[in-house]
N, CA, C and O atoms as a GROMACS GRO file, in nm:
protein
  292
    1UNK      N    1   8.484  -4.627   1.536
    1UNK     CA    2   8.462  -4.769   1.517
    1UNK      C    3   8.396  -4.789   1.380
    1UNK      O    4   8.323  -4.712   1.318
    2UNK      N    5   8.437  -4.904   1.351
    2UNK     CA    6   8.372  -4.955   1.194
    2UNK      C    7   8.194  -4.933   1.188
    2UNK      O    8   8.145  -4.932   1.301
    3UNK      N    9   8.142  -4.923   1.128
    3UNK     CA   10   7.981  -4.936   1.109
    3UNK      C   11   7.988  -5.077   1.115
    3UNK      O   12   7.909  -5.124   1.196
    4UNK      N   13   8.080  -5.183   1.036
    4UNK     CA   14   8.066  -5.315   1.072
    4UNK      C   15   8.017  -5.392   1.144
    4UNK      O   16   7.929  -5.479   1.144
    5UNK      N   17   8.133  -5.320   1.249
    5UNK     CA   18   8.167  -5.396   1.374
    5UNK      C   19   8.089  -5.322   1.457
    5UNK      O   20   8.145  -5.337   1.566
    6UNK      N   21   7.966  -5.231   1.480
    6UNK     CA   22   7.861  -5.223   1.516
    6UNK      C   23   7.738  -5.279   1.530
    6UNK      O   24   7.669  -5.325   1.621
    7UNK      N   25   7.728  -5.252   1.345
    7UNK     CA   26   7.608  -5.379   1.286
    7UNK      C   27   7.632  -5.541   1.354
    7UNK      O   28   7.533  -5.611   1.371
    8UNK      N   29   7.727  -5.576   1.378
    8UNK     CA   30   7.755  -5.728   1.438
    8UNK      C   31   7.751  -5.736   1.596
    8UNK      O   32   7.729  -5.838   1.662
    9UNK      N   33   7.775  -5.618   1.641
    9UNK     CA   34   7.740  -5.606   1.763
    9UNK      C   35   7.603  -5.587   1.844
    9UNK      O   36   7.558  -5.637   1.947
   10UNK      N   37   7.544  -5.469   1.726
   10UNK     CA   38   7.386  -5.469   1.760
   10UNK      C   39   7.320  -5.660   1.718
   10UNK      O   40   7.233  -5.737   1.759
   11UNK      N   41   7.395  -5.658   1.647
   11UNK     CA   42   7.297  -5.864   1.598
   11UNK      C   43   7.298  -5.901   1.711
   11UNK      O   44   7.191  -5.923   1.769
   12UNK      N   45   7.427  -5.921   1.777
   12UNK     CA   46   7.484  -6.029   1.884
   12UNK      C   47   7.382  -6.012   2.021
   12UNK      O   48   7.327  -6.100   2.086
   13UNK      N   49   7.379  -5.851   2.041
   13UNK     CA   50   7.286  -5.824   2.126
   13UNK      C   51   7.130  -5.842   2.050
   13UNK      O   52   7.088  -5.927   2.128
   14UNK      N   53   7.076  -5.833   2.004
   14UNK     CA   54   6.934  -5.869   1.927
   14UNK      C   55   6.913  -6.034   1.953
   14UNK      O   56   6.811  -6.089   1.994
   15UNK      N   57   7.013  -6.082   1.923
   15UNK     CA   58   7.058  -6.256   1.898
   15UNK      C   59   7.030  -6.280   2.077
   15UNK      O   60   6.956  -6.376   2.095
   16UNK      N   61   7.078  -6.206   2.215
   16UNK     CA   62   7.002  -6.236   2.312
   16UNK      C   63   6.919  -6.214   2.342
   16UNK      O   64   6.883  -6.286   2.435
   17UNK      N   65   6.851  -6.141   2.311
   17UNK     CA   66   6.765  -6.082   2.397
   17UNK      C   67   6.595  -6.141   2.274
   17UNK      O   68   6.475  -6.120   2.296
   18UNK      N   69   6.641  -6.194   2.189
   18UNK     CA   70   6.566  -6.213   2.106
   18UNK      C   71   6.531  -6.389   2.204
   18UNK      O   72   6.535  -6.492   2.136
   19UNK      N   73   6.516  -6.394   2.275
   19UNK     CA   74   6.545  -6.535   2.330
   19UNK      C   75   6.367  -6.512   2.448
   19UNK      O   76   6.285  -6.588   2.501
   20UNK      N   77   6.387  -6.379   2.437
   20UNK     CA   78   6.313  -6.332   2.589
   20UNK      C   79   6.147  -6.346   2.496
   20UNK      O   80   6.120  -6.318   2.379
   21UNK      N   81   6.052  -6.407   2.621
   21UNK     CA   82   5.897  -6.431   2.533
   21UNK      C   83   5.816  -6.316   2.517
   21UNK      O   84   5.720  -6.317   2.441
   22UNK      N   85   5.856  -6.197   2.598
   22UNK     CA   86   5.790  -6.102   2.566
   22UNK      C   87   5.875  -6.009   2.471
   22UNK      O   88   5.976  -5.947   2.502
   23UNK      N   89   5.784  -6.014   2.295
   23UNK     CA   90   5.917  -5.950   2.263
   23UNK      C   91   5.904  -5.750   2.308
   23UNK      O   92   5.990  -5.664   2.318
   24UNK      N   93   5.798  -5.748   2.320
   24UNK     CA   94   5.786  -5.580   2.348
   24UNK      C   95   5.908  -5.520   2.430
   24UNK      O   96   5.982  -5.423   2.410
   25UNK      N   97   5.897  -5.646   2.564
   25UNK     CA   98   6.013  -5.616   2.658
   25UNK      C   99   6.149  -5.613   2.610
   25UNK      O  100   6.242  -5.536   2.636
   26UNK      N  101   6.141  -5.713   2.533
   26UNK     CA  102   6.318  -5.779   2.462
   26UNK      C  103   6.328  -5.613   2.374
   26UNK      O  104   6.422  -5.546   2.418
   27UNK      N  105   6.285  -5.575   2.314
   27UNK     CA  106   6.328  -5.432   2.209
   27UNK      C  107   6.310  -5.323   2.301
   27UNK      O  108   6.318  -5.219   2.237
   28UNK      N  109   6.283  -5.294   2.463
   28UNK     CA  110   6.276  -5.234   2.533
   28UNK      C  111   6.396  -5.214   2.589
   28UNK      O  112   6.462  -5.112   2.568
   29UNK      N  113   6.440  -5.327   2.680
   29UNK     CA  114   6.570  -5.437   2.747
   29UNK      C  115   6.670  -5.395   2.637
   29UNK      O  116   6.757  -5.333   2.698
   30UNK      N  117   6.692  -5.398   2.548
   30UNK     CA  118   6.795  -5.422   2.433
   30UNK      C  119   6.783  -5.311   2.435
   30UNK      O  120   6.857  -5.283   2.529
   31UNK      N  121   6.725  -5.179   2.387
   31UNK     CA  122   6.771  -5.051   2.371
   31UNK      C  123   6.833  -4.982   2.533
   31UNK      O  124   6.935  -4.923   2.570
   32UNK      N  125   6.740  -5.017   2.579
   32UNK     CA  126   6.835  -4.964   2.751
   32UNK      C  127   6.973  -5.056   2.734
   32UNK      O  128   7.075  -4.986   2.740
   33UNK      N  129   6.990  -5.152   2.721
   33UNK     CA  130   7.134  -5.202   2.690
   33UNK      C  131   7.216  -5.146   2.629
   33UNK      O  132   7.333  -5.140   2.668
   34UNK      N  133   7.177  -5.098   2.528
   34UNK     CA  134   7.271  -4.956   2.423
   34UNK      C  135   7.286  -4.850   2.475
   34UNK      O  136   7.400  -4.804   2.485
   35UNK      N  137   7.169  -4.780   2.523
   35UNK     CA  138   7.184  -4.655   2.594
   35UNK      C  139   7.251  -4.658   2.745
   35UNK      O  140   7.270  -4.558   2.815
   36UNK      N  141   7.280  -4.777   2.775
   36UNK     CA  142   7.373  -4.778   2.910
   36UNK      C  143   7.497  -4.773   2.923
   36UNK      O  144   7.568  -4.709   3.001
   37UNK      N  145   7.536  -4.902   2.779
   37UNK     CA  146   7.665  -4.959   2.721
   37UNK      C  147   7.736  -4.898   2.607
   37UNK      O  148   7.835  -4.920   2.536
   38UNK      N  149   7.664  -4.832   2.617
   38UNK     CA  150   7.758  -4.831   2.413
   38UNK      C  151   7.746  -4.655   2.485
   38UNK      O  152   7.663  -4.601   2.558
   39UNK      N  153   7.899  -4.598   2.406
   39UNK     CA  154   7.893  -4.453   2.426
   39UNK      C  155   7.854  -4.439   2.340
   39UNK      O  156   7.838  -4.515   2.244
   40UNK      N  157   7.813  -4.265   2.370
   40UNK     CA  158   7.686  -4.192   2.252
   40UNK      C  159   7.796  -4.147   2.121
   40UNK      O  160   7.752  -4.111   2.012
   41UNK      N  161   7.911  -4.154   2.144
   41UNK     CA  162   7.995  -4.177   1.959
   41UNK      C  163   7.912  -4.323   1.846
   41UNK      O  164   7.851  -4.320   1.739
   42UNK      N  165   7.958  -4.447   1.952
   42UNK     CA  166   7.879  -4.531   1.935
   42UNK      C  167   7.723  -4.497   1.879
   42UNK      O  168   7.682  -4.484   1.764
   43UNK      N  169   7.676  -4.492   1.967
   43UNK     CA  170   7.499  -4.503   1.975
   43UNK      C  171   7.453  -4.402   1.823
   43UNK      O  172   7.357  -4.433   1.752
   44UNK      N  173   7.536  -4.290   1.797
   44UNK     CA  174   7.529  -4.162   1.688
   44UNK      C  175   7.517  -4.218   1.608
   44UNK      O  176   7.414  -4.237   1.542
   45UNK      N  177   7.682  -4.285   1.584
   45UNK     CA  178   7.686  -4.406   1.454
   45UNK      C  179   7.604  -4.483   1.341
   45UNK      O  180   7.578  -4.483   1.221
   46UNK      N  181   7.575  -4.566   1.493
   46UNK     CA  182   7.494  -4.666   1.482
   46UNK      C  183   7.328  -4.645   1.390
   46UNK      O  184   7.274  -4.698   1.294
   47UNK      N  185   7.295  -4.530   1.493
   47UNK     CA  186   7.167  -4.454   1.458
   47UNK      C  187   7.159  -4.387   1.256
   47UNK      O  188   7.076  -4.400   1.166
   48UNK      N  189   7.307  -4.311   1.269
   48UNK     CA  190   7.332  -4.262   1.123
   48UNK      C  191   7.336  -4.427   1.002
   48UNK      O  192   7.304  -4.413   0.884
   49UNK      N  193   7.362  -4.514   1.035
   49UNK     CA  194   7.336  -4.635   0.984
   49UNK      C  195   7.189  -4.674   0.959
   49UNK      O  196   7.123  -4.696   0.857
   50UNK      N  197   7.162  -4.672   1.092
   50UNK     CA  198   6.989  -4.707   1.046
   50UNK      C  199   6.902  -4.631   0.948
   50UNK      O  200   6.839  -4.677   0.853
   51UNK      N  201   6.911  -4.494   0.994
   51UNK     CA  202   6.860  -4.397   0.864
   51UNK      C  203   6.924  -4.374   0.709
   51UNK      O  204   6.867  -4.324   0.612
   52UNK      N  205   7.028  -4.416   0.715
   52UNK     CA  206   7.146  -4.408   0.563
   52UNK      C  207   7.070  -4.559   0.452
   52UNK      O  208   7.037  -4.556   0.334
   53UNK      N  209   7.066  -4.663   0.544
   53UNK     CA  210   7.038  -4.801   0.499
   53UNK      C  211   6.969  -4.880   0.589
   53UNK      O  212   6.862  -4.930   0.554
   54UNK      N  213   7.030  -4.907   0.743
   54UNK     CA  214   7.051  -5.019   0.829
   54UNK      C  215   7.054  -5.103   0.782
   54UNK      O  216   6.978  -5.194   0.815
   55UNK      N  217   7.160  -5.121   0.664
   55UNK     CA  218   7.259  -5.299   0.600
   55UNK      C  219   7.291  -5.357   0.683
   55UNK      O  220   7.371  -5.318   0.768
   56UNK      N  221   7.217  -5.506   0.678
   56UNK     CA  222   7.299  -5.616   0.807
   56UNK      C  223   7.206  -5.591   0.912
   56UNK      O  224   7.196  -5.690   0.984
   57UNK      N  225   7.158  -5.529   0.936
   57UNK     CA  226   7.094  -5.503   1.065
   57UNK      C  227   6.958  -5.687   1.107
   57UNK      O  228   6.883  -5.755   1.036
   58UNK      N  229   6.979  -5.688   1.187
   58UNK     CA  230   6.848  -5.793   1.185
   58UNK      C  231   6.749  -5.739   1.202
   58UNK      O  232   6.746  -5.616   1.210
   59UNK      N  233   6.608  -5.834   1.214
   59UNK     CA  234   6.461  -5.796   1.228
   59UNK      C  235   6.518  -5.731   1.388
   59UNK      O  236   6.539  -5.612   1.414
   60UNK      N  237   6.529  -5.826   1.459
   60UNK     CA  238   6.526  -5.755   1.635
   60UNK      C  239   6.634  -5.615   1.611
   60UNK      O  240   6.603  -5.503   1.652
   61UNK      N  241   6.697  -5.628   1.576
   61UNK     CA  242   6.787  -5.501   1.573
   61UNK      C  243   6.691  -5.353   1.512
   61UNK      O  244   6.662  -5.239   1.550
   62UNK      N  245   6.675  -5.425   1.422
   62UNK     CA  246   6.599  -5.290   1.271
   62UNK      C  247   6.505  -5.287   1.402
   62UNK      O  248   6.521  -5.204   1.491
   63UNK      N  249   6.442  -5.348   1.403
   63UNK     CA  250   6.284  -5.310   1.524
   63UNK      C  251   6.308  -5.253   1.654
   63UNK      O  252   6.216  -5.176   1.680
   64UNK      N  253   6.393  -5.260   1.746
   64UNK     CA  254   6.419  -5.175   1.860
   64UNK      C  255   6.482  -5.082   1.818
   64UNK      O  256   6.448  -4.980   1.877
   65UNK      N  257   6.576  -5.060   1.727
   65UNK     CA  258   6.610  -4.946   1.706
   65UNK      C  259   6.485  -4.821   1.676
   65UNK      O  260   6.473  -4.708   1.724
   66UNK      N  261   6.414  -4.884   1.589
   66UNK     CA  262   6.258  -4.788   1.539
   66UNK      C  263   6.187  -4.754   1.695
   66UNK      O  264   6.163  -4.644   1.745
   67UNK      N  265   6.166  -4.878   1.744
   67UNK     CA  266   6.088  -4.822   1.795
   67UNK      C  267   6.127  -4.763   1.920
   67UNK      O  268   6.038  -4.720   1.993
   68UNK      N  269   6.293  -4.752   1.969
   68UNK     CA  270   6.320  -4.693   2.083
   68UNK      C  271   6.458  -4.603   2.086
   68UNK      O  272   6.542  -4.579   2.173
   69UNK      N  273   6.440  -4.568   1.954
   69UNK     CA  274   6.512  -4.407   1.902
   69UNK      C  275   6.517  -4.326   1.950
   69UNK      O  276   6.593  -4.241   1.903
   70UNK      N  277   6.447  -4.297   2.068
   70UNK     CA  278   6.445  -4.212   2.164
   70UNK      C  279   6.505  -4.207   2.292
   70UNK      O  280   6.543  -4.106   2.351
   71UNK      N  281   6.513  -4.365   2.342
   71UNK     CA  282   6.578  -4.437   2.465
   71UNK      C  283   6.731  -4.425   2.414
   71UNK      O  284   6.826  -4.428   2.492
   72UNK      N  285   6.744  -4.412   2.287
   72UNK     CA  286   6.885  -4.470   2.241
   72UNK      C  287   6.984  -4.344   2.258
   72UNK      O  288   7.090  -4.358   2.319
   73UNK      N  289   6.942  -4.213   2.200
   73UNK     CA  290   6.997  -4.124   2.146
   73UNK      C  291   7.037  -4.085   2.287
   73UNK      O  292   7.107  -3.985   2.306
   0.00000   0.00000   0.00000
C-alpha cells in the first residue's frame, strides 16, 4: 500500500477519535484500533514513515503513534 494512503488513513482515524475528552484514552483507543485493524505489513509501514519523516501525519496521529509504539508493532 501507498505510504499515502496510510498517512490519510491514520488522519481519518486520529480525526475520530480526536473527538473523545479524554485525550490519553483517545491515543490509547486509536492505537489498539491499528493494532487490531490494520495488518502488521500495514502497521511496519506506517511505523517506517514515522521514523523516516512522519509527513502528513497529524498532531493525534504523530502523538499515539510515539507514545504507543509498542501497542502498535
Amino acid at each position: 500500500m501507498h505510504t499515502e494512503n496510510l498517512v490519510r488513513m491514520v488522519n481519518q482515524i486520529g480525526t475520530f477519535f480526536e473527538a473523545m475528552p479524554d485525550r490519553a484514552a483517545a491515543l490509547e483507543e486509536m492505537a489498539q484500533h491499528i493494532r487490531k485493524l490494520w495488518e502488521p505489513r500495514m502497521r511496519k509501514q506506517l511505523l517506517a514513515h514515522v521514523d523516516s519523516s512522519g509527513e502528513g501525519l497529524t498532531a493525534m496521529a504523530a502523538e499515539a503513534m510515539a507514545r504507543h509504539r509498542a501497542t502498535i508493532v
